[in-house]
N, C-alpha and C positions, 0 to 999 in steps of 0.2 A: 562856396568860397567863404573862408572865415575872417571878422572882420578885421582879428586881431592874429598878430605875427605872435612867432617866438621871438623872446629875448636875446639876442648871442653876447654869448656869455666869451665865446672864445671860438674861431674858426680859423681853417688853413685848409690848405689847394696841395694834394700830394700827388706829385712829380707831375709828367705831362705824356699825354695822350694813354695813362694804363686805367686800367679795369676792373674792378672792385665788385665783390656779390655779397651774397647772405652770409656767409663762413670767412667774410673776410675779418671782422671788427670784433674783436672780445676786450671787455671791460675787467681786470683783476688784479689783485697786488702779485704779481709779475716778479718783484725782486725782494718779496718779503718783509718791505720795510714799514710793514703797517698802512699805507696809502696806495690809493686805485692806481692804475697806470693802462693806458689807452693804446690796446695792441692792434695793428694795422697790417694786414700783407695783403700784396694784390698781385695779379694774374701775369706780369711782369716778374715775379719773382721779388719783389722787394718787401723787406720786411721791416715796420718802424715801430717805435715804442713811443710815446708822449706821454708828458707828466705837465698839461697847460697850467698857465696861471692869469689871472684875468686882467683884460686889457679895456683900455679905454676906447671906444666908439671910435672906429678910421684908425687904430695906428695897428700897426704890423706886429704880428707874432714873436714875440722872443725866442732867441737863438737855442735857450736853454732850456725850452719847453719839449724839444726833440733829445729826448736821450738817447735814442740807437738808430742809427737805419744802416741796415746790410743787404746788400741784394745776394741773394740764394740761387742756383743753378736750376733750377726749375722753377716751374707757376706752384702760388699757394693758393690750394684750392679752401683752406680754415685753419684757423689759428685756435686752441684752446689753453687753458691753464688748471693745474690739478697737482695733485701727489701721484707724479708718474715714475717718479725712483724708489729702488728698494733702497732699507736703509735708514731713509729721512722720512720726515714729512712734510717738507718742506715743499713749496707750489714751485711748478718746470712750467715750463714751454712747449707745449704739443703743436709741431706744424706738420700738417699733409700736404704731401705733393700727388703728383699723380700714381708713381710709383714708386714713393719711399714716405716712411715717418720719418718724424725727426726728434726727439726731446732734447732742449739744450736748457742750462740753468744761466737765469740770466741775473747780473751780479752790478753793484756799483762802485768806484775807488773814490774815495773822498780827494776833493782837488785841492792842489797848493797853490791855486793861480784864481787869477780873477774868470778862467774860463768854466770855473764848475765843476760838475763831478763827470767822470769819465764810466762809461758802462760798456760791459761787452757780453758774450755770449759765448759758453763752452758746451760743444754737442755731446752728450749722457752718452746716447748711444743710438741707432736707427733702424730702421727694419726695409728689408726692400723688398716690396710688393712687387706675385706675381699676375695681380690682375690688378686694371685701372679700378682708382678708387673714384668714388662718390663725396661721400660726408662721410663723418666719424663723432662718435658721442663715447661717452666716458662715466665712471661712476664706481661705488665699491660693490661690483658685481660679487654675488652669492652669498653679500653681506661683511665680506670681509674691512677690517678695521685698521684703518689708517694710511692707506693705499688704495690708488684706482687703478683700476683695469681703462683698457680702449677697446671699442670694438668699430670697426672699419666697414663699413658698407661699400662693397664694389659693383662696379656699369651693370654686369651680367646677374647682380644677386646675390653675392655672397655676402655672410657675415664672416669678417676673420676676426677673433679676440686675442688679445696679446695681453698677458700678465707682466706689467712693466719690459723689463728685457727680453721675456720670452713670448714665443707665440705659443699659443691652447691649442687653437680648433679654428675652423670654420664651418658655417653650415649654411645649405642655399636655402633663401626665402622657398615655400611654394606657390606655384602660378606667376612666377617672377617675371614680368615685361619690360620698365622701367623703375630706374630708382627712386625713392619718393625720399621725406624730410624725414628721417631716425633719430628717437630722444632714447634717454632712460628714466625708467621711476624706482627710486631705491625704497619706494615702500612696500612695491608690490617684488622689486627684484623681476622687472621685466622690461623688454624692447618692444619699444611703441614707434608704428611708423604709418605711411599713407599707401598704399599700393597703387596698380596702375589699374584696377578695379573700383577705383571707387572710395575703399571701404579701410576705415581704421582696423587694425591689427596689431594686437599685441602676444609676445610670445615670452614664454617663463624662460630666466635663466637657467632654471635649473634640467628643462628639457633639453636644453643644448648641450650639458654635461652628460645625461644621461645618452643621449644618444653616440656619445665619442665613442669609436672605433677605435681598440686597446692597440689592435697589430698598426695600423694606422699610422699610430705617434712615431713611429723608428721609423717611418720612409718621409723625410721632411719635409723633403724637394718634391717628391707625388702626392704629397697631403696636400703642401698650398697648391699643385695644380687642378687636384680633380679630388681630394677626400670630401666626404661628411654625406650626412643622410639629410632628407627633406624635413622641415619641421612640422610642427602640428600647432595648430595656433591656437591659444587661449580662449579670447573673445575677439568678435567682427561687429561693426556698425558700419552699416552703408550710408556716407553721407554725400553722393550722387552728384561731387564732384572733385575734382584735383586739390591738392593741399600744398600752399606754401611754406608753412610753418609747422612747427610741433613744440610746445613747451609744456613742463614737468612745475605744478606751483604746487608748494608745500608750505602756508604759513602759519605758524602759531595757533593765530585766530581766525583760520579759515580752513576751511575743508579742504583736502586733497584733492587737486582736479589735473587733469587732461586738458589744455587748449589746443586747440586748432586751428591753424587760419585756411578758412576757403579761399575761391576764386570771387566768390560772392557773399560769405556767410562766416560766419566765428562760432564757434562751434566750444563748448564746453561738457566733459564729460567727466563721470567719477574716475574710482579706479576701477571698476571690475567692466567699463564701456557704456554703462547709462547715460542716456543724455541728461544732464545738468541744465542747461537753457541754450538756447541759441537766436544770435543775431543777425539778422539780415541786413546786408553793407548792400547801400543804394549808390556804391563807385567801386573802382578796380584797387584792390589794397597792395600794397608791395612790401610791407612788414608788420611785424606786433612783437610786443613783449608785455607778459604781465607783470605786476609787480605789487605792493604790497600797500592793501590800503587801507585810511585810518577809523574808518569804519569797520565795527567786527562782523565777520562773516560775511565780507563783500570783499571783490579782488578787483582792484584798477587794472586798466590793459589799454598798453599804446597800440595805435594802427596807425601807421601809416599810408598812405595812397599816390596815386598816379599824379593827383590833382595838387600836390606839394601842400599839402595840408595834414596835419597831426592831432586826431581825434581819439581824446581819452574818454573811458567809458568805465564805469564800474556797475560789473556786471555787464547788464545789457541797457542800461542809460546812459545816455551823453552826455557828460558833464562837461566836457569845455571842447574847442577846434582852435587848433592855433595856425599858422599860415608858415610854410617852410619855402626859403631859397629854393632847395633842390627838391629832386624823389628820390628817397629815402631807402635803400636796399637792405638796410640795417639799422636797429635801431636796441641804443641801451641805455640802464640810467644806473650813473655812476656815486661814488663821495669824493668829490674831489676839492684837497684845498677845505678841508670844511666844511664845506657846500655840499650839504643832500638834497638828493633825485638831483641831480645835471641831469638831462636828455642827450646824449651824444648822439648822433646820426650820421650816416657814411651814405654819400651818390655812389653811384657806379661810374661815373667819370673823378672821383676821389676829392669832393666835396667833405672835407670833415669838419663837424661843428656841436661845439658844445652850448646847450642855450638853456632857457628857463619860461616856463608859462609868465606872459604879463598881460596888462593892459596896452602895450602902445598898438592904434588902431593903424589899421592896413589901408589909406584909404585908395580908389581906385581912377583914374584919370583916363578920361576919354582921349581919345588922340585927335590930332586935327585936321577937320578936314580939308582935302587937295580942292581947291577951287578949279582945278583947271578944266575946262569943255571937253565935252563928249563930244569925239567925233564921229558923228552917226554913222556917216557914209565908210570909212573904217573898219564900224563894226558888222557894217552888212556883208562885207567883200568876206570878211573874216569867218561868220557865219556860214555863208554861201561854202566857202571850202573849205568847213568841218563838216557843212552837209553831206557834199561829194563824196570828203573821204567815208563817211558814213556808211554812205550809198553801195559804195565800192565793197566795204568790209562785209554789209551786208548780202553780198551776190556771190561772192566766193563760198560763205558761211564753213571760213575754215577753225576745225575745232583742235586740230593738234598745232602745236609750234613747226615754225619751219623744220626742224633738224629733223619731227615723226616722218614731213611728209617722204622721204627714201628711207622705203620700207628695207630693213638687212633680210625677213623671210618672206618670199612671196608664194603661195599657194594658189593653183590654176585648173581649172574644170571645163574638159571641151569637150559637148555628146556630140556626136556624130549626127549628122542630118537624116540617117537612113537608118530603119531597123539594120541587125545581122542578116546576113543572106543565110549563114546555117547557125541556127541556137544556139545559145548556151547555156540555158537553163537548163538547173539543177534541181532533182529530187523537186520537181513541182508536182503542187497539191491540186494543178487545177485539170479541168477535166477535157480543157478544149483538145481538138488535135495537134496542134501547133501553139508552145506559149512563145511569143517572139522574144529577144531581146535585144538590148541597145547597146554600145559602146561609149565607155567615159576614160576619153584620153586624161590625167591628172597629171601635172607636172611642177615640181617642185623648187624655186629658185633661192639662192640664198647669196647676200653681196659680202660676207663676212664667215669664218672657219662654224657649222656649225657640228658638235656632238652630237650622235644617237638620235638622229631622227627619226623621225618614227609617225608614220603618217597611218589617221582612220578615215574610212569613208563610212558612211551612214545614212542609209535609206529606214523612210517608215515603213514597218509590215503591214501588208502582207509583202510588201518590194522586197527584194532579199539581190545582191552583189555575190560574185563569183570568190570574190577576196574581199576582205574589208581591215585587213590590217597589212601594214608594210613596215618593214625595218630597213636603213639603210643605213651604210659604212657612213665616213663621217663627212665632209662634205668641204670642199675645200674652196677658199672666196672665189665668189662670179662663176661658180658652176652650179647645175642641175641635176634633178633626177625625174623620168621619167616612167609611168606606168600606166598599164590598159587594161582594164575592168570590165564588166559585162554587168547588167543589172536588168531585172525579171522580174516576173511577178511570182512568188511561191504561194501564196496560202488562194485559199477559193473564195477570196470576197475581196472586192474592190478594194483601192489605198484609200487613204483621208485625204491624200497632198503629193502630188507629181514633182518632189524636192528633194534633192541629197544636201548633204552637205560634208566637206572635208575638212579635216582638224589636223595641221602638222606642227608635231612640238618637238623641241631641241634645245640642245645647252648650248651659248655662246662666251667664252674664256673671255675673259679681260685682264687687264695686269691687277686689281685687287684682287679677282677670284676667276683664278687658273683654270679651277674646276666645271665654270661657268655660269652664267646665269640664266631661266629659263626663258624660253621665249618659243608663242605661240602664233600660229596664222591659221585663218579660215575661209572656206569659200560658198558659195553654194551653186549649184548647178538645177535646170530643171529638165524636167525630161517628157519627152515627145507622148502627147494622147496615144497615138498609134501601138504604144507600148500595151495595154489596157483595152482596148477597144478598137473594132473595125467597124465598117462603112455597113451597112443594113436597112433594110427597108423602113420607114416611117410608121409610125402607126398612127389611126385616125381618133380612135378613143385609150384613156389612160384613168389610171383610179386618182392621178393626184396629178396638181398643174400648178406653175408655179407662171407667173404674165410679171416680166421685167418692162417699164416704162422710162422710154432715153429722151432727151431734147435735142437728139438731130434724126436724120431721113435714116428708114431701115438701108442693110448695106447688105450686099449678096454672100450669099453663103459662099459663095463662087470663087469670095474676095477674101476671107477670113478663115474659110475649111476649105482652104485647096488640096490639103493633105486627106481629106473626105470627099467634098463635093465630085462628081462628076463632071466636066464641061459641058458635055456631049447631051446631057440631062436637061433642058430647060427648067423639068420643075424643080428639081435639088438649089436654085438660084433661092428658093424662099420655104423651104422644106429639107429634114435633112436626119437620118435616123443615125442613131449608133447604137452597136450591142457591146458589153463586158464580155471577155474571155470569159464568167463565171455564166454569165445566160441570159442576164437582163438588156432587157431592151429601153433606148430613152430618144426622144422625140423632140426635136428641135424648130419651131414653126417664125416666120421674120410676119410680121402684117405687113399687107400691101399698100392700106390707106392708111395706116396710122403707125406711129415711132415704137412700137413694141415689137417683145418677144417672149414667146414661151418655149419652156421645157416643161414638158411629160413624160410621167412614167409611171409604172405599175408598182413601185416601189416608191415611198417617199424618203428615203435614203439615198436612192442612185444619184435622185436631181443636184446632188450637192456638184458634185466634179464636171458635170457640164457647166452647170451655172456660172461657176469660177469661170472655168473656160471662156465661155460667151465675153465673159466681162473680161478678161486681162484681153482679149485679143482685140475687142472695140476699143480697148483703150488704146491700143497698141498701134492701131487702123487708124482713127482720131490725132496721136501725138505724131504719125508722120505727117497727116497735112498740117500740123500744127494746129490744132486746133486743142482749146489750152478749158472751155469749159464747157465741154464733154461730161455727162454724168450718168448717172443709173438711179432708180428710184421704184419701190413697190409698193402699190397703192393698195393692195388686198388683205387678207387677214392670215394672221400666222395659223398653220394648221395646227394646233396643240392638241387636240382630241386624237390623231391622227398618231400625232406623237409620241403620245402618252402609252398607246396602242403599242406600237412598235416599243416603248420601254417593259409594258407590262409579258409582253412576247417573251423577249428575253431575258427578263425577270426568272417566266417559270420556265423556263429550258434548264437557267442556274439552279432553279429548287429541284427539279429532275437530276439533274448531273449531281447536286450536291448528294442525294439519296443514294446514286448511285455510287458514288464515292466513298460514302459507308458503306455500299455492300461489298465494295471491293478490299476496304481496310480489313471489314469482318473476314473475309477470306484472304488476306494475305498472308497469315503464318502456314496457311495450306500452300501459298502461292510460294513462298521463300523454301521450303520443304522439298517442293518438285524444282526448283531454281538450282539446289543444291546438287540432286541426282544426274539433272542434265548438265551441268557444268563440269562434273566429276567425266561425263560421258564423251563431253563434248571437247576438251582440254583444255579451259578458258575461253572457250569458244560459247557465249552467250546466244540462244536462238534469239532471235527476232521479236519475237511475242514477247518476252518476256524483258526485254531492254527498253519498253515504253512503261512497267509496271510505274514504276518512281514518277512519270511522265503523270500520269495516268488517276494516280495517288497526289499529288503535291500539285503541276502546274495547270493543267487543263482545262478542272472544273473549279479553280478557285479565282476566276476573271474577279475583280472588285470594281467595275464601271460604276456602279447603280451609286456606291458609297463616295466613291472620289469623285462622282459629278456632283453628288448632295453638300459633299464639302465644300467643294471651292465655291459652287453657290451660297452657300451659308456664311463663308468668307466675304464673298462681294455684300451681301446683305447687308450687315453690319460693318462694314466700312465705307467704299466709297459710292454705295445705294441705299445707305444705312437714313433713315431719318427723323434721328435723335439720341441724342448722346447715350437713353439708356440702351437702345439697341447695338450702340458699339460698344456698351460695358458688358454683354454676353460672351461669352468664351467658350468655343467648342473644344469635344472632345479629343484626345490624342490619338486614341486609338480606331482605327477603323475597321467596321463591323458590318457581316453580312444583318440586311436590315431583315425584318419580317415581313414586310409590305411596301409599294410606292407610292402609299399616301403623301408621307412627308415628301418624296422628291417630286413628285409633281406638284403640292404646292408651294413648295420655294421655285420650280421653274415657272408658275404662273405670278406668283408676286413678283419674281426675277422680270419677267415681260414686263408686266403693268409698271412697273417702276423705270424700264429702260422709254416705255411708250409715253410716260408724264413727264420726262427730258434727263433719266437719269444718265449721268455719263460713266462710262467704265474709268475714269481718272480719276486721283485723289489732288489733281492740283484745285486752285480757285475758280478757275476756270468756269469749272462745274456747275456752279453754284449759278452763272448766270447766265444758263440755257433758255430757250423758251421751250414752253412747256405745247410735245406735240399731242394731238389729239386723235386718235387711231377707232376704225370701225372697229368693233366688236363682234366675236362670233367665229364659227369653223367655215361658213359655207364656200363651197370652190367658185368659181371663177365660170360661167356663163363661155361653151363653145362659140357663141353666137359673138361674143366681144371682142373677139382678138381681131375679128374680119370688122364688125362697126360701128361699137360702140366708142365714142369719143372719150380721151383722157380725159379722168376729173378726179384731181388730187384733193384732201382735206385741206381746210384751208389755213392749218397751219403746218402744211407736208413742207419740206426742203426744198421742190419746186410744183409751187399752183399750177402753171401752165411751162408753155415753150418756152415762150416770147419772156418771160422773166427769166428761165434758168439761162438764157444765149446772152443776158449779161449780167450775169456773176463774174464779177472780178476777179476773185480767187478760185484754183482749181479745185473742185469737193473731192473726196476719197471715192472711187468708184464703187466699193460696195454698201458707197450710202442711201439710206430707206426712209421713206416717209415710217415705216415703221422698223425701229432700230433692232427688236429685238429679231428679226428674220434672219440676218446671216448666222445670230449667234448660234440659233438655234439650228440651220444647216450645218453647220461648221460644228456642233455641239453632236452630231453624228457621224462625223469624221471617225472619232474613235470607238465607234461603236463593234462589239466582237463577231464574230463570223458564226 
């Protein structure tokens, strides 16, 4: 806050309740008569002229300080003044509306009466736009003498140039989003603007010309709708944020420069887009103008700001703050009456004031304070029901406004309780005798007309759907579509995730846009084990074991695999096997005397899709007695050597296929050769063999697991497990490349552990940052047959839960598949997508 105001010199209040911008206030001699005159139009349509003269402190504006006001049939979006007639050279009146120019010569008649001189305004001539305008700047483009041209920037991007009477050309910005602030600079004869990138741009007039299309100019009416070609742009400076301003300073004894006004920063540039210096503005600015200072080779520049203060600066120093009535949307400095630099300023509620830098200080008056008592009891009643309502908003936790929550498309996923009685699987890979499949009723609602719908279903492979795309007519309000699908398992290796999901998009018409606008729904559906697996004998030993530890009572397989367990079985009550349709067998054991569970199996891949299992379905057991803190937790060691095994496995399978791949390329001009004989043979009829070539060649053997798991680990590394700014200033590469070994991805997946085990979290919120740090055993070794039957829980003692008796009260419910050691699921789940 500056201590001292502006002087006013002269102020007035125009009209009431209109609206005033940057383009509204131009400073010029207007009627030629050798003195400034103060041109005003605002958003209202009303357009005034002022010629003040100075008044004493508190008395009222004279009458004769308004030379013109007309109100015009549309909003003026800027007023300018120039040599816009052929002919003369005498200064016009350039006002933009939304859809037309205007240039009128504005004229004065000498009065015979004590009322003054009389002014009026006759319109030259106008132009009527066929796209909404923006702003408009002016100048003697291509260098011509004694006359200015105008060029118009409209909503969508165009430049349209008009040679006084006539219109030139237009041509679109490129990458055009939004309109930004457009000058010109008659030194360099180019257009300087702000894009919605960021980045200054300026473009040669002379590219404009050279690009005009000759047959072009004869279709008038389809030039200004859709002529001109894209331009090519001189020079770009990114300066990383939006720009309110743009002005053109050319002084005597100063350099030619570029300014700029940021959001935040003042920006000065040469002509060719060097940055010249720049200012960091520590408030929100609302205007500037440079002007011309008495220092050589330094340029003054007004800023204006939010905070009604007027901070002049030369160069990038502050020489003075003066303290303004209003916020300033505009700002100029005129001669007026004699009097050089006036500072004229315009609000945007149409505050106009002419003032002068002084001394008189601003000083500032506390107000006084209410004596009157607090009433406490009052304030607690008061409190008390903004708690509630709190409370309330809190438990809903609704995140769209009332009008999202009636959804216009609702998308619907129902599997059927029971496998098919007769298959539907198709062209399956797998070996068993029988691949069963399921049924997914999908049905389609919509409470408004929608277009072209069009619904996907989508299962992860090896899962494969009988159909997975649908089209349907168009759909008319409060009606449905319905369809029944099948889904199976095709390929010969286990899924990662027993999960569909449905996407149906459609255009919905509105009276703006007939054609529609788009609108998507989605759902997800899960699907029955039974699909994947049947019921099988247990087995007693397994190469890999994985001992899950819960804080309630084991619960019977009896109660949770009733779609496996037997009744009739006593011991399936705490034992419980299953095989994959592909061959593997996995092992499911509950303890008698203690809250655990294992899975085994001969694979350490399989254990993943039980595990999940076990765990959604106890939770599932758990949330209907209501029971709210329910958890899961692994107190053992992640098997990484194990791991590592199984990546290096299918490492060389890939080096093998890859070899083989060459030898196949090497004989494919033999292969395309005999392709050719038998096609001739066969009549477009391709044999069988020879329609996986391409298959064979290109998709098969070029799986990329090894590289896209090394990446997105290398990702998380350096960011949200990253620890130190210089490990987030690494940058991987774009392209992904079969590696030569799995050194590196084995140890990014061991740093990847150890950083998730010392409390890294997979978020980039704050959060993160203040975890406590968990302390995890060390090492591959398995897990002790002997322990599931009677060895007692004993978690580290900075595990998620020490014992029971601590997790049974936890206030808040944990995520079920959380570990005293974090990095375990990743790492099952991190073989999900492992290839067959």
């Amino acid at each position: 806050m500056s201590l001292f105001k502006a002087r006013d010199w002269w102020s007035t209040t125009l009209g009431e309740k209109e609206e005033f911008d940057q383009g509204c206030l131009c400073v010029a001699d207007v009627d030629n008569s050798g003195q400034d005159k103060i041109i005003v139009g605002s958003y209202m349509g009303y357009l005034r002229i002022f010629h003040p003269h100075p008044v004493k402190p508190g008395d009222d504006v004279q009458a004769e300080d308004l030379l013109l006001e007309v109100q015009l049939q549309e909003p003026i979006l800027q007023v300018e003044v120039g040599k816009f007639v052929s002919g003369t050279e005498g200064l016009h009146l350039a006002v933009l509306h939304c859809r037309k120019l205007c240039v009128y010569a504005v004229s004065g008649t000498q009065g015979n009466v004590e009322h003054g001189n009389q002014y009026q305004i006759k319109l030259m001539y106008e132009h009527n736009l066929q796209r909404t305008a923006c702003n408009m700047t002016y100048g003697p483009f291509g260098g011509v003498k004694g006359r200015d041209l105008i060029c118009i920037q409209s909503m969508d991007g165009m430049l349209m140039l008009f040679e006084q009477e006539s219109y030139a050309f237009g041509r679109f910005l490129p990458g055009f989003l939004l309109p930004g602030p457009l000058t010109y600079s008659s030194r360099t004869d180019s257009f300087i603007t702000v894009s919605s990138c960021q980045q200054v741009e300026s473009y040669k007039y002379q590219v404009l010309v050279f690009a005009t299309d000759a047959e072009a100019r004869q279709e008038t009416v389809q030039q200004k709708l859709s002529s001109g070609k894209r331009l090519v742009v001189d020079w770009v400076l990114n300066i990383g944020e939006q720009a309110l301003d743009i002005c053109i300073v050319s002084f005597n004894q100063a350099v030619s420069s570029v300014f700029v006004l940021g959001e935040r920063n003042l920006f000065c540039l040469k002509d060719n887009g060097q940055l010249r210096f720049m200012k960091k503005l520590d408030y929100s600015p609302s205007c500037f103008i440079p002007y011309c200072s008495v220092k050589e080779g330094t340029i003054n520049t007004l800023v204006g700001n939010h905070s009604n203060v007027l901070n002049i600066y030369q160069d990038v120093t502050l020489k003075w703050a003066a303290q303004l009535p209003h916020v300033p949307v505009s700002v100029k400095v005129a001669n007026i009456q004699n009097l050089k630099g006036v500072i004229v300023t315009l609000s945007e509620n149409g505050h106009l004031q002419c003032s002068y830098l002084g001394t008189d200080p601003s000083f500032f008056q506390a107000p006084r304070v209410d004596s009157k008592e607090v009433n406490y009891e009052e304030f607690n009643a008061e409190m008390k029901e903004l708690q509630k309502i709190i409370r309330e908003a809190m438990k809903t936790q609704d995140i769209l406004p009332q009008s999202e929550k009636r959804r216009d498309l609702i998308v619907t996923a129902e599997v059927s309780p029971d496998l098919d009685a007769e298959s539907k699987a198709i062209d399956s890979e797998v070996k068993a005798e029988v691949v069963p499949s399921v049924t997914v009723k999908v049905t389609v609602q919509s409470r408004v007309t929608a277009q072209k719908p069009n619904l996907s279903v989508c299962v992860q492979a090896p899962l494969a759907v009988t159909c997975d795309q649908f089209i349907f007519n168009d759909l008319e309000p409060d009606s449905s579509e319905t369809v029944v699908l099948s889904v199976f398992l095709k390929g010969n290796c286990p899924p990662s995730e027993l999960e569909g999901n449905c996407v149906v998009s459609c255009s919905t018409p509105t009276e703006l846009n007939p054609e529609g606008i788009p609108k998507v729904a989605q759902c997800k559906f899960k699907l029955p084990l039974r699909l994947i697996c049947f019921p099988a004998q247990p087995s007693k030993s397994a190469n890999h074991k994985i001992t899950i530890d819960t804080n309630k009572p084991p619960i019977s397989f009896l109660t949770i695999f009733p779609d496996f367990a037997d009744p009739s079985e006593d011991d399936q009550a705490n034992v419980l096997g299953f095989q994959f349709l592909t061959g593997s067998k996995i092992t499911l054991l509950a303890s008698k005397t203690s809250q655990r569970y294992r899975i085994q199996s001969d694979q350490l891949e399989d254990l993943w899709l039980i595990t999940k299992e076990l765990t959604l379905r106890l939770e599932e057991h758990f949330k209907k007695q209501n029971c709210k803190d329910f958890a899961c937790t692994f107190s053992g060691s992640i098997p990484l050597q194990e791991y590592f095994e199984l990546i290096d496995r299918h490492f060389e399978l890939r080096l093998n296929a890859e070899k083989f791949r060459e030898l196949l390329s090497e004989r494919a001009v033999q292969f395309r050769a005999i392709e050719r004989r038998l096609l001739t043979r066969f009549k477009d009829k391709t044999p069988a063999p020879l329609q996986h070539l391409d298959t064979l060649l290109e998709g098969t053997f070029r799986e990329g697991w090894e590289e896209t798991v090394d990446s997105a680990i290398s990702s998380l590394l350096r960011t949200c497990l990253s620890k130190s700014s210089k490990e987030q200033a690494l940058t991987l590469g774009g392209q992904l490349s079969m590696p030569k070994d799995t050194s590196r991805l084995k140890k990014n997946i061991s740093l990847f552990c150890d950083r998730l085990a010392k409390g890294g979290r997979l978020s980039l919120s704050t959060e993160s940052a203040t975890q406590q740090v968990t302390v995890v055993p060390g090492g591959c070794s398995t897990i002790p047959e002997s322990d599931l039957e009677e060895r007692v829980v004993v978690l580290g003692s900075t595990a998620t839960f020490t014992n029971h008796k601590h997790a049974a009260k936890q206030k808040s419910k944990p995520d079920i598949y959380s570990t005293s050691h974090p990095a375990l699921p990743v790492c099952l789940r991190s073989l999900k997508g492992r290839p067959c």
